[in-house]
N, C-alpha and C positions, 0 to 999 in steps of 0.2 A: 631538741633544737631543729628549726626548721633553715633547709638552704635559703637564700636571698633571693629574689625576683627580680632582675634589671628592670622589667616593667614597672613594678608595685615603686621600687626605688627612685625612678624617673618621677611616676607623678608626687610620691613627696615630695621630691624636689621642686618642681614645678610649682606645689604649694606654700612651702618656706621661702618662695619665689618672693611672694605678697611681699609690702612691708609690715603690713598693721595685721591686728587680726582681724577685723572686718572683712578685710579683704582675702585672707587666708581661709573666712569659713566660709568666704563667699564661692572662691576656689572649688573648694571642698563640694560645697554642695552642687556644684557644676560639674563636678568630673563623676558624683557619683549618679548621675542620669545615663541611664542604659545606652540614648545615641553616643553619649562620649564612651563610654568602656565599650560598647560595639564597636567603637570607629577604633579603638585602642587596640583589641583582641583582631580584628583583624588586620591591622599592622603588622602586631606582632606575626600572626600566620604566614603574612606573605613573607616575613623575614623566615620563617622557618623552611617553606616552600621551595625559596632563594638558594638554600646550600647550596653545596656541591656535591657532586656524587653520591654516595649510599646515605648524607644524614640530613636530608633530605627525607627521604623513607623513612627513617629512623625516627623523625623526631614525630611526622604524622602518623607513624602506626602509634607511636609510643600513647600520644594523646586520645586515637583508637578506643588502643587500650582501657586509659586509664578511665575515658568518660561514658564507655561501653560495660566496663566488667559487673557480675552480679556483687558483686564486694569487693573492697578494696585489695587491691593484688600485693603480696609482700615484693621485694625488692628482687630476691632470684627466682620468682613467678614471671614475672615481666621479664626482667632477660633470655627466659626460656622460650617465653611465648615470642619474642621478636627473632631467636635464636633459629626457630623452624622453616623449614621447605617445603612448602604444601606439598605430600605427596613423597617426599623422601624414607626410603627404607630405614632408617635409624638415625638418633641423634649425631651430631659434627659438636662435640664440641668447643671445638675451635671457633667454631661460628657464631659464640654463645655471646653478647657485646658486655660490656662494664655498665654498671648503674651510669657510674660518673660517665661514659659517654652517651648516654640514653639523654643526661641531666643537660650536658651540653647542647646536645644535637635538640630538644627540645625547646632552648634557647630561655630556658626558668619557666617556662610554662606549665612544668609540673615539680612538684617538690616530692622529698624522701621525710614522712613520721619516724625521726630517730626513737621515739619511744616504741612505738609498733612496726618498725623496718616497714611500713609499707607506703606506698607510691600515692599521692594524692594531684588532685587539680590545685592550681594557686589557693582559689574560692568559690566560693559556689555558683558566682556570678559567670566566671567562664564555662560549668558547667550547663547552665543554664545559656549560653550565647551556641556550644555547641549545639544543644539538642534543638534547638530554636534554627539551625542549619545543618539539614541532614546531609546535604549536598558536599559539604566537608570529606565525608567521609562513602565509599563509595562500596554499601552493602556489608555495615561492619560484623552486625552480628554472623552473618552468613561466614565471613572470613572466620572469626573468633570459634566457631565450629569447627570450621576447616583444620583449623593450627590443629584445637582441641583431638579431633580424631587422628591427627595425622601422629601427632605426641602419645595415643596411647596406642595405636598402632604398630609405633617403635618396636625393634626385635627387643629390647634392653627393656620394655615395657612387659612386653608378652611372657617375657621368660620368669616375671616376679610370681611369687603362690598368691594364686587368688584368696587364703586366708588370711594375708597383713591386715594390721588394725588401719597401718599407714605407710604412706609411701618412703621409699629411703629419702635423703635429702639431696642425693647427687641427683634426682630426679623432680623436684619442688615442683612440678607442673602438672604432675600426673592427679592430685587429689583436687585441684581445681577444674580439671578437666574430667575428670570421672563425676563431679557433681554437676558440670552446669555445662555441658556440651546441648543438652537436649532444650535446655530452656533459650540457648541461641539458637539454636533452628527452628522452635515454634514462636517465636519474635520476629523471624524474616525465613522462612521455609523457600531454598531454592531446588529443584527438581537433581541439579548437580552431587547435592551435597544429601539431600534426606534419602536421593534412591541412589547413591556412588558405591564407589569399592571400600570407602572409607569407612560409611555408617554401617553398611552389612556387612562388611568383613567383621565389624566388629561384633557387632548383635549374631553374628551366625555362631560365634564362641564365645558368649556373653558370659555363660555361667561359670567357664575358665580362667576370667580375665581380673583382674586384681581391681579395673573398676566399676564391679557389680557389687562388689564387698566396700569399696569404698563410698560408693553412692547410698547404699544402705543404710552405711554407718551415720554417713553425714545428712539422709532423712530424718534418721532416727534420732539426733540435736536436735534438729530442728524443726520438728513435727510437731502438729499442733497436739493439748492434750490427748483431744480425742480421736485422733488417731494411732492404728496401732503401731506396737513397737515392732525393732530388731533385734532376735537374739541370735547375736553373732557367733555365739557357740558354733550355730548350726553352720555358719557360712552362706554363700550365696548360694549351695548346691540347690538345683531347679527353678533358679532365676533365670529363666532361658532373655534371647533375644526378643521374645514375643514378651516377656515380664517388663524387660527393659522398655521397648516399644509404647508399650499399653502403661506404665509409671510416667513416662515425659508424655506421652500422648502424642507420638508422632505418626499420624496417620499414613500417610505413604508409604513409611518405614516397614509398617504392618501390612498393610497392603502388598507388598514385596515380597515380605518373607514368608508370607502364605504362599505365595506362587510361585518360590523359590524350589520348595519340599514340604516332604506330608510333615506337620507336627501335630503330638499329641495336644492337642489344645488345652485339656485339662488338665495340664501337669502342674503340680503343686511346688512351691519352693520349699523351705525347713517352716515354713508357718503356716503352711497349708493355704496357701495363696495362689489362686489362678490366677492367670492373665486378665481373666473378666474383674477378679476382685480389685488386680490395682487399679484396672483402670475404673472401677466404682469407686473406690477409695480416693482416687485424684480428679473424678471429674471426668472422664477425659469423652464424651458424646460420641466423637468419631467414631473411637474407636470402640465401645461398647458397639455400635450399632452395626460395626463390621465383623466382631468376636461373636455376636447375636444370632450372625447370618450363616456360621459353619453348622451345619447338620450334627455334627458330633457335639457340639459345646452341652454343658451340663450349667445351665443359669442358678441353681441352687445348690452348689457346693460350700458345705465350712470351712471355714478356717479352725487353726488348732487352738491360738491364744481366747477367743471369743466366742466359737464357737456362731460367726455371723456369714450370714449369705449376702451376696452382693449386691441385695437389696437394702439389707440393713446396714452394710459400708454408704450405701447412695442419701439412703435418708438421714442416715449419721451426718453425714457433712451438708447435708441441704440443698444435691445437685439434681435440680427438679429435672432436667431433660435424661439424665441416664435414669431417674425413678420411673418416668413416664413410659421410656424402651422398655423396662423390666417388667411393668405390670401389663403392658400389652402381651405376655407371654401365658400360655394356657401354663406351664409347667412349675410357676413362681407362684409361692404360697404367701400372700400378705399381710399373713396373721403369723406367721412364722416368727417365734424369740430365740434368742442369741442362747446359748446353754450354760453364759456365766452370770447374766444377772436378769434371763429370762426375759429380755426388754421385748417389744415387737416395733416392726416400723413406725407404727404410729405413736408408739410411746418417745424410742428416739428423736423422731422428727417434733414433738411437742416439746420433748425435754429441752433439745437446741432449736429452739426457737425461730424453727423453719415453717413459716405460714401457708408460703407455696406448694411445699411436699405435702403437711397436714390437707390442705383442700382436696390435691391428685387421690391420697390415701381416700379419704370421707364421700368423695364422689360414685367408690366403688360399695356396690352393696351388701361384697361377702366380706370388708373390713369391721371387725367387732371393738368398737373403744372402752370396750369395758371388762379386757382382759387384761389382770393384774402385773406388773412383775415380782421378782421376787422380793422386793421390800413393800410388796399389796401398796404399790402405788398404781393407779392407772393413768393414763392418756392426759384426762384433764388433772389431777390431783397434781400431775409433773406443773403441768404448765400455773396451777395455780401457786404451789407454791415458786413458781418464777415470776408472777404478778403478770406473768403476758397477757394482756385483755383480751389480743384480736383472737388469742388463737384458744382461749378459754371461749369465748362467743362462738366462735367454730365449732366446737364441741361440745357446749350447751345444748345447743340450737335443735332442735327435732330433726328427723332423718326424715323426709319427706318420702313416703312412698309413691309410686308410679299409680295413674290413673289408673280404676281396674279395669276390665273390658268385656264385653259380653263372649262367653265361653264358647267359643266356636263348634270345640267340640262338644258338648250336647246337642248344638242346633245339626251335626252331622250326623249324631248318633242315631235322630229319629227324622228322616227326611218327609220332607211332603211327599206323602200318592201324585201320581200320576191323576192329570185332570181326569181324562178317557177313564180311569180306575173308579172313580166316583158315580162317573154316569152308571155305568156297568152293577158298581156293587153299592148302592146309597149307603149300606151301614158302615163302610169306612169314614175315619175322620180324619182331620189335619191335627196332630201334633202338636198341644201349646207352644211347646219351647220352638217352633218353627216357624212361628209367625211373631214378626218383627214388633204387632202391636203388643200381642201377649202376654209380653214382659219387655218394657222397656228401662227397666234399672236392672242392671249386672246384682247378680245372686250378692255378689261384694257387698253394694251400695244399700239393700235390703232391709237390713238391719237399722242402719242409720235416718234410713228412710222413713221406720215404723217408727222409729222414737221422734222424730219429729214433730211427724199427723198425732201422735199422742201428746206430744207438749204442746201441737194448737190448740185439741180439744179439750183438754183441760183448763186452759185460758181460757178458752172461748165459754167454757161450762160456769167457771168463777164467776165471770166479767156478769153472763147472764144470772147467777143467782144475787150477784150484789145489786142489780138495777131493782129484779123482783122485791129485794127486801124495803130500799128504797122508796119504793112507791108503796109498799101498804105502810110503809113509816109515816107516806104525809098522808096518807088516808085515815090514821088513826088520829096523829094530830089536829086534820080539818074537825073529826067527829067531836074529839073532846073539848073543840072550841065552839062549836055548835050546841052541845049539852051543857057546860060549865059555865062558860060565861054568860053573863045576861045580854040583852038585844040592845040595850046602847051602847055596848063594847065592841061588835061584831063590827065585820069591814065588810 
């Protein structure tokens, strides 16, 4: 059961208003054009606005909240998060408010899913009025960070073992904020909040922290197939702050704690995951290109479950600008396969059907597509059996080799004499290969050259014996009509 709307109930009203029904769907269809629900919804704001004292605040965070969150927030997620003091050493809570005053001070503008306890908008159409005026609300995601860190920050937070599957429930706030702090500050990134005491405090003990284990966990839901998994046996141990960084992609973040202290760059978590992997794994450009740039990094490290480098994480997911930094690297092998099912880049990148990455790969000329993997499928066989055309044509297609060129070095090996040396000694000569007319087809092109002038002349040899035959054909003809026939037949 869902709570009542004073809104929603008013324009019913307004429509049983009619007497007829003509005139009630007439209604209808007049209240549901966006100038009226806009002029409606903003009414109702300013009535929210209007309170008095703290619900006021209360009712606009609440709404914040509800039309900002990555999912839908249960009922003591939202009291927690309106509960917080940016910045505050540990939860109050005393401070913590009631659903039922969230419901009021919001004035019905958001209801309670009695089935799923969780907080929603009326409809989708206020959703839609908020996001259509950002001005409402003033740098939400950036706040929803804020709370976010400040919550796990908590002493009562720090003190939990970083192996829970899940958070207690006197704490309900700590598993939405362990998953989706970072996805709020790469949606609105403020300098306060991505380089504070907040965010590095926390990434500086990341692998300690109860939510590096939970973030993992709830990756590992909601990860696509093909990306890898979490075995939480292992726990977050070597998920450093630079893991965490390099998995949201918060580039400043990184930026920071490189120049905070020395870290091992290539530290592995329980999956044999560097920092360079997740952030090939997620995409994340920046920060590849900044992890790229430390003199220590190791660009072709495995992982344990696949046995993949993070080149083959980049072409797995089809993130053509982190594939592009990788192969700009003398030390990145691109012929390199995984060692559980032997794939190489260019097999993954055709099997998912990434056309972008296949071209980057095929452009290069030490990539081979005719290396199998271990089910002897290759490059094109993947893509054929996925019926991809464009990127079967890619890889039909011939490898064009580069024009060849005249060998420079011969023509240095055997230099011209000295003019003055000729006079002096007449039996010296000039060096074919030194003279430009010499040989004007590259030793390469030679070949191709000869079989040419030999397929003119044989045409040209045919063409001439079929005329020859030709003509002594009508020359035998004239004769035997000269001998055979009699002189009154003759022309």
């Amino acid at each position: 059961m869902v709570c009542r709307l004073p809104l929603v109930s008013r324009n019913i009203d307004t429509i049983l208003g009619e007497v007829t029904v003509f005139r009630r769907r007439q209604k209808l269809r007049e209240m549901t054009k966006c100038n009226h629900l806009g002029d409606a919804y903003a009414r109702a704001l300013a009535r929210v606005k209007a309170q008095e004292g703290g619900r006021s605040r209360l009712g606009m965070e609440a709404l914040m909240w509800v039309s900002n969150s990555e999912r839908p927030l249960h009922t003591s997620e939202l009291c927690h998060a309106l509960g917080v003091t940016i910045g505050s050493p540990d939860l109050n809570i005393e401070d913590i408010p009631t659903i039922q005053t969230l419901l009021a001070c919001s004035l019905g503008l958001i209801t309670v899913d009695a089935s799923s306890s969780t907080v929603l908008l009326v409809n989708s159409s206020l959703q839609e009025y908020l996001s259509n005026n950002p001005s409402l609300f003033q740098s939400p995601h950036s706040m929803i960070a804020e709370v976010c860190l400040t919550y796990l920050n908590f002493q009562c937070v720090r003190e939990l073992s970083p192996t829970l599957s899940s958070a207690p429930q006197t704490l309900p706030l700590v598993g939405y904020a362990s998953s989706y702090w970072g996805k709020h500050i790469r949606k609105e990134e403020t300098e306060s909040v991505t380089r504070g005491p907040l965010a590095l405090g926390l990434l500086m003990e990341f692998e300690k922290h109860i939510s590096s284990q939970l973030l993992l966990l709830h990756y590992d839901e909601d990860r696509y197939w093909w990306e890898p998994g979490f075995d939480k046996r292992g726990g977050p141990k070597g998920f450093t702050g630079l893991h965490g960084a390099a998995f949201f992609g918060i580039t400043k973040a990184a930026v920071a704690l490189l120049a905070m202290k020395e870290w091992d760059i290539n530290t592995t978590d329980t999956m044999g995951r560097t920092a360079l992997a997740w952030a090939a794994i997620r995409g994340h450009e920046g920060i590849v290109k900044i992890l790229l740039q430390q003199k220590e990094v190791k660009a072709d490290t495995t992982d344990i479950e696949y046995g993949r480098t993070p080149l083959l994480w980049a072409t797995n997911g089809g993130h053509e600008g982190v594939v592009k930094l990788l192969l700009e690297r003398e030390d990145i092998n691109p012929n390199a396969a995984d060692t559980k099912f032997a794939q190489t880049p260019l097999i993954l990148a055709a099997e998912g059907g990434h056309e972008g990455v296949v071209k980057l790969l095929l452009e290069r000329d030490d990539v081979n597509p005719d290396i199998p993997d271990l089910s002897g499928k290759t490059a094109l066989q993947w893509a054929s059996s996925y019926e991809d055309t464009r990127i079967v044509e890619l890889l039909s297609a011939p490898k064009l080799s580069p024009p060849a060129l005249v060998d420079t070095d011969i023509v240095l090996e055997h230099p011209s004499p000295d003019p003055s040396d000729l006079l002096q000694n007449p039996s010296l000569s000039i060096p074919s290969a030194s003279l430009p007319w010499s040989n004007p087809f590259p030793s390469d092109t030679r070949p191709l050259l000869g079989i040419g002038i030999g397929s003119f002349m044989i045409i040209f040899s045919l063409a001439f014996l079929f005329s020859f035959l030709a003509a002594i054909s009508l020359l035998l003809i004239n004769h035997f009509i000269t001998i055979i026939l009699p002189p009154s037949f003759r022309g």
